[in-house]
C-alpha positions in Angstrom: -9.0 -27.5 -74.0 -8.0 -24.2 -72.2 -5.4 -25.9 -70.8 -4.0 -27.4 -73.5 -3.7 -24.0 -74.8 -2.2 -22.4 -71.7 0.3 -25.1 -71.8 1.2 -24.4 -75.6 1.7 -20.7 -74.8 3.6 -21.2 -71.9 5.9 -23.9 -73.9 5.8 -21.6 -76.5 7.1 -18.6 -74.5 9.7 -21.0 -73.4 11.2 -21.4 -76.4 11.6 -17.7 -77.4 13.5 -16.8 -74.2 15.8 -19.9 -74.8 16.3 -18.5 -78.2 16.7 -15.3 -77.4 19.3 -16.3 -74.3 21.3 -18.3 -76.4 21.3 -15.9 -79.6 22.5 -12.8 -77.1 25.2 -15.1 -76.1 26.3 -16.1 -79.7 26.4 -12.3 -80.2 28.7 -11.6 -77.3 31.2 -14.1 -78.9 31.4 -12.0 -82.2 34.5 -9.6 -81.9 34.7 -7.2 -85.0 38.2 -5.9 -84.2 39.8 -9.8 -84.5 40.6 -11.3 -88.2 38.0 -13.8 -89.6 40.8 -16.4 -88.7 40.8 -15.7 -85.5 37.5 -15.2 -85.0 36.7 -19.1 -86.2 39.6 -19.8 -83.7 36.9 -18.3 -80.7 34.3 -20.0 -82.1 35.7 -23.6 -82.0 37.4 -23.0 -78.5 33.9 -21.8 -77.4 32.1 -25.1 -78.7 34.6 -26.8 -76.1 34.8 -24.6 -73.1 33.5 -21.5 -71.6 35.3 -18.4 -72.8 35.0 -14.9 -73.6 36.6 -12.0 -75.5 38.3 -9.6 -72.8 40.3 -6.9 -73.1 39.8 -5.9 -76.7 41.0 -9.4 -78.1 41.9 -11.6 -75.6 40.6 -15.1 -75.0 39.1 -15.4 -71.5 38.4 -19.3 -70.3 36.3 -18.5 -67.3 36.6 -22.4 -66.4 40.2 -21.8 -65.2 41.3 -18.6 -65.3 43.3 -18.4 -68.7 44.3 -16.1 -71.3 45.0 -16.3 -74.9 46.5 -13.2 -76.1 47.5 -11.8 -79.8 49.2 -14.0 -81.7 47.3 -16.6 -80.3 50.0 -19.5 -80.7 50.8 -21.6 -77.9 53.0 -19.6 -76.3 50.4 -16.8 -76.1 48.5 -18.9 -73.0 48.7 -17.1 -69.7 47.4 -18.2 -65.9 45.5 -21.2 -65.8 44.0 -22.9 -62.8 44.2 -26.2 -64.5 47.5 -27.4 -65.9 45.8 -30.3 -68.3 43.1 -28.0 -69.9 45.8 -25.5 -70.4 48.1 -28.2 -72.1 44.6 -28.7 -74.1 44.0 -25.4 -75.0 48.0 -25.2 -76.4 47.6 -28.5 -78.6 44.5 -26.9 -80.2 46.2 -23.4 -80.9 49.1 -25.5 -82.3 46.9 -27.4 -84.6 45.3 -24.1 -85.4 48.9 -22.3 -86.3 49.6 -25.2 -88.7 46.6 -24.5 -90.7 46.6 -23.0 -93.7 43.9 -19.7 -93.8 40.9 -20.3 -95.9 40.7 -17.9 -99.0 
């Protein structure tokens, strides 16, 4: 029985650090100086690949080394390690440009 209960804290105190990893880095990915729109822009490209605000409110993909900078259309991509992702990344932001904002 005491084991059964160490292994149910332990599993426990699992959990809360998973949580609490993954909630600090939800809260990294929320920039308050970007529009809404451009915030939901972060948080889809996120869902996909791993990428960060830099620079105030730039798009960092750490996977290979790109940029996305203000306006954020397809033209707005700098570097990239990885031609195909970058292509990627460019369909998305022109799918993303063609949308109308959300009132």
């Amino acid at each position: 029985m005491k084991q059964l209960a160490e292994n149910a804290q332990k599993t426990l105190e699992e959990r809360i650090e998973k949580s609490v990893r993954k909630y600090k880095q939800y809260l990294k990915g929320i920039n308050e100086r970007v529009s809404p729109q451009i915030q939901r822009l972060f948080d889809d490209l996120s869902k996909q690949y791993l990428c960060e605000w830099r620079e105030g409110d730039s798009i960092y993909f750490n996977e290979f080394e790109m940029y996305i900078r203000a306006p954020y259309g397809p033209e707005s991509c700098e570097g990239g390690s990885d031609s195909k992702a970058k292509q990627r990344v460019q369909h998305i932001l022109s799918e993303f440009a063609a949308k109308p904002a959300p009132n």
